[in-house]
N, C-alpha and C positions, 0 to 999 in steps of 0.2 A: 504494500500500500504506500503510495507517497505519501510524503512528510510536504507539506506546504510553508513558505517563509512565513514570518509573521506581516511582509505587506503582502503578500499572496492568500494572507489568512483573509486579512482586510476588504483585499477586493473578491472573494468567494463571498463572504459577509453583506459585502454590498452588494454586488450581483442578486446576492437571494433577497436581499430586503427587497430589490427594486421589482423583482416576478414576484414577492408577494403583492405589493403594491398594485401592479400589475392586474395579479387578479381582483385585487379585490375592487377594483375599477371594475374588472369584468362581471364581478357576481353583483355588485351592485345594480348593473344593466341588467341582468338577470333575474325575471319573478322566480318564485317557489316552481315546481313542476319543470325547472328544465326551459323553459320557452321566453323570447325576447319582450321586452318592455309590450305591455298592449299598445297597438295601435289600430283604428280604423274606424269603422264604422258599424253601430249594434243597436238591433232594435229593442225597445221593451213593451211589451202589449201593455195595456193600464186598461181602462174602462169607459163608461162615459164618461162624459167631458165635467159634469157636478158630483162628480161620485169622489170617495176618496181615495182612489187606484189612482185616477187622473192627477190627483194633486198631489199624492204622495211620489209619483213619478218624476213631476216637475220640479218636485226641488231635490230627488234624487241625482236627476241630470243635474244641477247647478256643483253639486257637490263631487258630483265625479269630475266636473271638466277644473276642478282643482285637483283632486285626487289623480286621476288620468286623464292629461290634457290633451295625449294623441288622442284617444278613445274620442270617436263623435258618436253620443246617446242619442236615437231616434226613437218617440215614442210615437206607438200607433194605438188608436183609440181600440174599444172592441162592445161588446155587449156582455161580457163580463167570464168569469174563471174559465166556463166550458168552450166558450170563443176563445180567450186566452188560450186554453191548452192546444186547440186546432192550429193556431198562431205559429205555437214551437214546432207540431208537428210536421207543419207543412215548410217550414224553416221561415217563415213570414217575420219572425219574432226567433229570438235567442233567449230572449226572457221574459219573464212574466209574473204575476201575482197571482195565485188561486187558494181556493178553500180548499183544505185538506180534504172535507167532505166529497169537492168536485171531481181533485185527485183520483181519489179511491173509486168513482164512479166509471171516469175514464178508464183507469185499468182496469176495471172488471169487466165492464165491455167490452176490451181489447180492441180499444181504438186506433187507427195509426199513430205508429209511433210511442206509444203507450208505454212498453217497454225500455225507453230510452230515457223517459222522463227521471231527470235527479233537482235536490233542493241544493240550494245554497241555506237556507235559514227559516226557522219561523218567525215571523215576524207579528205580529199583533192580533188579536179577535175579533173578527167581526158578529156585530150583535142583531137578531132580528127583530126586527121594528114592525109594529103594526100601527098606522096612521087612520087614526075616522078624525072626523071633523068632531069640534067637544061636543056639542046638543045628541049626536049619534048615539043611539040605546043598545050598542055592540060594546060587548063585555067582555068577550072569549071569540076565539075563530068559530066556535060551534054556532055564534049568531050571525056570522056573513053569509047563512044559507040565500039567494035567489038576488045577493045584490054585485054591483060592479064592482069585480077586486081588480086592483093592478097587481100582477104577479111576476112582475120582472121579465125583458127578452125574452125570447128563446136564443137556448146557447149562456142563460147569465143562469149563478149560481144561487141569488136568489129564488128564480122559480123553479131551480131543485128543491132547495130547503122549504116555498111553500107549497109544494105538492106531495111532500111528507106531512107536513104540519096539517093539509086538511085532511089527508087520510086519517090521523093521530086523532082529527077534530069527529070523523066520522062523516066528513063529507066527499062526493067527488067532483073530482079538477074541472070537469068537462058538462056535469049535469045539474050539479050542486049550487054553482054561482057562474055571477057570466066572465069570465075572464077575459083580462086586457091586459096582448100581449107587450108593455111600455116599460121601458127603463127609469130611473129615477130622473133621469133629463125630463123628462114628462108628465112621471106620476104628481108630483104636486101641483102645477099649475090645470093638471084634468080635476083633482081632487075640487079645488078652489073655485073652479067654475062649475062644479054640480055634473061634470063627466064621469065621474067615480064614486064609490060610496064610501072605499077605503083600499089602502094600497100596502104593500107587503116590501118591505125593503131590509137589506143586510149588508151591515157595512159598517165602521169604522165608529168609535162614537166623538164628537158628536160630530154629524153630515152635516155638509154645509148646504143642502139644499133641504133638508129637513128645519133647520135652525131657520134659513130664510122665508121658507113657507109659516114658519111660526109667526114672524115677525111681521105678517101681513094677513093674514089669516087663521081663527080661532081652531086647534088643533086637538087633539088627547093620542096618548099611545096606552094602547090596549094589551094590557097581561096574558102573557104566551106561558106562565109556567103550571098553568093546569094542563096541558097536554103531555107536557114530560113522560109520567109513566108509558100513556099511550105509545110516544113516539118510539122511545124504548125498546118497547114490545116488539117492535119492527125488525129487529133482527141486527146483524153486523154492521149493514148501513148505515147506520143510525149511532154509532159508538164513537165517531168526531165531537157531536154535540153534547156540550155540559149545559146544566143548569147558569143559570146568570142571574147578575141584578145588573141593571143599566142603572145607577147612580142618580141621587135626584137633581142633582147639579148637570148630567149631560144635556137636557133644553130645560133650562129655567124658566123658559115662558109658557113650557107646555106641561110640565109634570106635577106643577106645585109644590115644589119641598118633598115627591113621594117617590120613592125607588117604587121598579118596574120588573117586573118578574119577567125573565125571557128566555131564549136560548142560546150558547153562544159558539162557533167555531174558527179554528184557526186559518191564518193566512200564510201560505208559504211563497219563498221566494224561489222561485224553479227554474230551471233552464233544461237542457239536453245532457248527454255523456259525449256531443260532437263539440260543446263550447273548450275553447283555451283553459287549460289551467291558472294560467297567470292569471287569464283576462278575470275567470270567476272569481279566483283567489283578491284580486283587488276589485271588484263590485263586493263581496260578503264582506269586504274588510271596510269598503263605505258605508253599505247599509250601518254596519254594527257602531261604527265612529260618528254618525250622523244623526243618531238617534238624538240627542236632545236639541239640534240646530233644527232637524224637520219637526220633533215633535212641539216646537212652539207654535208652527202653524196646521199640521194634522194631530191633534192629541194624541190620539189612536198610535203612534208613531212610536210615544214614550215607552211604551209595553214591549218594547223591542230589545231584548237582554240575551246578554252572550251565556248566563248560563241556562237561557230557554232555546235559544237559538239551533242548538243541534237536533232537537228533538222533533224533526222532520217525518214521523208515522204520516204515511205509506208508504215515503220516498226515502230513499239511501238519499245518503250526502252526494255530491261530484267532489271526484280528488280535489279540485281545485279550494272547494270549500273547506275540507278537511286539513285540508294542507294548512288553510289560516288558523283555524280552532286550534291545531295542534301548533304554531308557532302562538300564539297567544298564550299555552298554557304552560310553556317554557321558562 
């Protein structure tokens, strides 16, 4: 083995300082996973345009184009989870919002692409709302029998959730009341003009198009937690949903001081098992950093914790998500 002089030690010494250097210039350009800095262009499905998908979207993009300034976030509206997941499947969307519940539905189906779907995070509860105007003598869904419900799109995950709830209620979808098929873009201003007699909505609390209809028109939200058992009784389907209280502070001008007995299911942050690892690994790593900058203006937002966040039932993590949780807990 050679014996090195002591300036020959010097400049080996230096040399190796400078490839350390070196790399760690390199690993810095480096995400987790192997793959170069994100850059380009990714879409995220959200929902309608007053719902809280939409808006929690909006200022998710503002937060990544600090976070990842190559990344350009393009969101596209949709009619809500079940449209969303069509989105990923069909590659429309890399990412998206959905209720666990819708998840589960999708894959059971074995819809395209179905098998591919992975989460990055849970992110917050959406809660179901039942809107009649206040004079309204609807007490329970079992009294919507023969009148106009809004039950959300088709394709939105609200009117999955309310065509369990009338089952639960002992009525049906199709003969029981007249259904209108309208999104929250619409249900409150049909409500307000005598188009509706009451509308079925699940989302974020509190909605901003919920809170605005209050503020111009006399409203009440009607207690969904006498159906629990029933809905229950439903079988696997139906094991997303907990019990809830919608808080008497989410609309003060509708509740009076009085918690609201309801139901409540989660929201996951989804992608494919085609997206980037980096790319996911720094989207999970904004949502989870971002949490108390969006939840000043989505409340719904604040509920969003790293150590709820892995707990993605139905969905495996994507590496890329994994990858942060486990650099996180280092």
């Amino acid at each position: 083995m050679a014996i090195l002089s002591r300036p020959g030690r010097r400049r080996a010494l230096t040399a190796a300082s400078a490839a350390l250097a070196l790399l760690g210039l390199v690993l810095w350009c480096v995400q987790p996973g192997g793959s170069a800095t994100p850059r380009g262009q990714v879409t995220l499905a959200t929902g309608v345009p007053t719902g809280v998908y939409a808006r929690y979207g909006e200022l998710l993009k503002d937060d990544l184009a600090r976070d990842l300034p190559e990344v350009d976030l393009r969101l596209e509206r949709s009619e809500g989870s079940i449209d969303n997941l069509r989105q990923l499947a069909t590659g429309r969307a890399g990412f998206t919002i959905a209720t666990a519940d819708a998840v589960a539905t999708y894959r059971d189906r074995q819809e395209p692409g179905a098998d591919r779907l992975r989460a990055c995070a849970r992110l917050y509860d959406d809660y179901m709302q039942l809107v009649v105007p206040r004079g309204a003598a609807v007490r329970s869904a079992r009294d919507l029998r023969g009148l106009r419900v809004g039950v959300g799109a088709d394709g939105s995950g609200v009117q999955l959730i309310t065509r369990r709830l009338l089952e639960a209620a002992g009525l049906d979808f199709g003969t029981d009341i007249v259904p209108v098929r309208v999104g929250i873009d619409r249900m409150p201003g049909m409500l307000e003009h005598g188009e509706l007699d009451a509308f079925f909505w699940s989302g974020g609390l509190p909605t901003v198009a919920v809170q605005r209809l209050a503020q111009r028109y006399p409203v009440r939200l009607v207690q969904l937690g006498d159906l629990i058992p029933a809905l229950h009784r439903q079988g696997e389907r139906t094991r997303y949903y907990r019990a809830a209280v919608m808080p008497a502070d989410a609309y003060p001008r509708v509740q009076n001081g009085q918690a609201v007995k309801t139901i409540a299911v989660a929201n996951l942050l989804v992608t494919t098992d085609r997206e980037d690892a980096a790319l996911t690994f720094g989207i999970t790593r904004t949502v989870i950093n971002s949490r108390d900058a969006i939840g000043h203006e989505v409340h719904a937002a604040q509920n969003v914790d790293l150590r709820t966040a892995v707990f993605t039932d139905p969905l495996p993590l994507h590496t890329g998500a994994r990858d942060y949780y486990v650099s996180v807990k280092q």
